[in-house]
N, C-alpha and C positions, 0 to 999 in steps of 0.2 A: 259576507254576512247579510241576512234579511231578517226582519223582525217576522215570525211565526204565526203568532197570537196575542189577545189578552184572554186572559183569564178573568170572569168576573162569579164570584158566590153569591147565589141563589139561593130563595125561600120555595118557590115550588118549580121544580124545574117543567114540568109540563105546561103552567101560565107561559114561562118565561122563551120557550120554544116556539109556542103558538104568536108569542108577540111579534119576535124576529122574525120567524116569517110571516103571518100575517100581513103585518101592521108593516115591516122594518123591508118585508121582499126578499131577506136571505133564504137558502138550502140549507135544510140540515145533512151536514155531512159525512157525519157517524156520534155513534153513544158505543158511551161502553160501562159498564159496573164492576165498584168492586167492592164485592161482600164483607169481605175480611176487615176493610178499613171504610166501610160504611159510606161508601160515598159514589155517586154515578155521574156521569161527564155527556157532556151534547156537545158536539164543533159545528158551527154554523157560520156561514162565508158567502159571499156573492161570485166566488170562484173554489175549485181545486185548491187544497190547499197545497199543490208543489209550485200553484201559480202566483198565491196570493196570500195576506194576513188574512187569519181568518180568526172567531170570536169563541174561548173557550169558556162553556160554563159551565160550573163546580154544584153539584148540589150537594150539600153533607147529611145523611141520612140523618132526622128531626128534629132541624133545625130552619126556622121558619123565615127568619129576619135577623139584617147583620145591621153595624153600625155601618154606614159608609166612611165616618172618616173626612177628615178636611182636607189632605192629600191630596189625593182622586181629585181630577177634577174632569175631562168630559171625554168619550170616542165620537170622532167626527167620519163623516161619510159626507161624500161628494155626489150631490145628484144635480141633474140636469136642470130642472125647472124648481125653485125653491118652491114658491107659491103655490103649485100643482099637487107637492109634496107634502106639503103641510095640510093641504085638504085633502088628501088621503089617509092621512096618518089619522085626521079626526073622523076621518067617516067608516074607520074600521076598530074606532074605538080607544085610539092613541090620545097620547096628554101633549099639546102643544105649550109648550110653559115659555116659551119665547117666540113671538111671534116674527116670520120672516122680512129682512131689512139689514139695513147699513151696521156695521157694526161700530159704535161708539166712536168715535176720533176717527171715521175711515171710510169706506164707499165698498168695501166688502161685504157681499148680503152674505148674512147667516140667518138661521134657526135654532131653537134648542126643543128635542123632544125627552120624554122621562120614562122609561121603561116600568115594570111592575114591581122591581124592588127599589127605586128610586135614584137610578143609575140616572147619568144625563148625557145624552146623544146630541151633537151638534151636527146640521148641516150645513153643507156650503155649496154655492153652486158653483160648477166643476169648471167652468170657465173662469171663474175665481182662485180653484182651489189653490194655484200654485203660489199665488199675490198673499204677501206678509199679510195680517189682518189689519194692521193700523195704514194701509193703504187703500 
């Protein structure tokens, strides 16, 4: 077994396309609609998805904004240089809402970035990624 996707619902799916790749560096790797139950789908992934997880999003035809919920809590992505990354993210118009560093009780660098419907994207640099976070 391998995990597929997540699925996240979206208020404009064309903002929310532009952001992940833009801003985030993914491929979109197909859309598809469907009329009947009003709703269009984007898969976006920084691989094929027979290779990797990759990020599904839902838009529900007119509807603009969801609750997120307490639940949810973050999709994390592994990149090479945190710092590097974080100043890309704001120089193409991303929300850096945590800035990169140790994380709480640990020596784990993280980040948190926030997408257009208020999703939260953690990174971690990848030489870390495998190290528990309280480590």
């Amino acid at each position: 077994m391998r995990i597929l996707h997540t699925m996240l619902r979206v208020g404009d799916l064309a903002r929310s396309i532009k952001f992940y790749q833009d801003v985030l560096g993914m491929r979109l790797l197909r859309t598809s609609e469907n009329p009947e139950y009003k709703y269009s789908l984007a898969f976006l992934g920084y691989d094929d998805e027979d290779k990797s997880a990759v990020l599904e999003l839902t838009y529900n035809w007119g509807v603009s904004e969801y609750e997120l919920g307490s639940a949810f809590g973050h999709i994390a992505i592994g990149v090479d240089d945190i710092y590097a990354t974080c100043e890309a993210v704001k120089a193409n118009g991303g929300k850096v809402t945590r800035e990169a560093g140790p994380v709480k009780g640990g020596t784990t660098v993280i980040a948190f970035v926030e997408d257009p419907d208020g999703y939260k994207i953690e990174f971690i640099e990848n030489k870390q990624a495998k190290a528990a976070l309280g480590n």
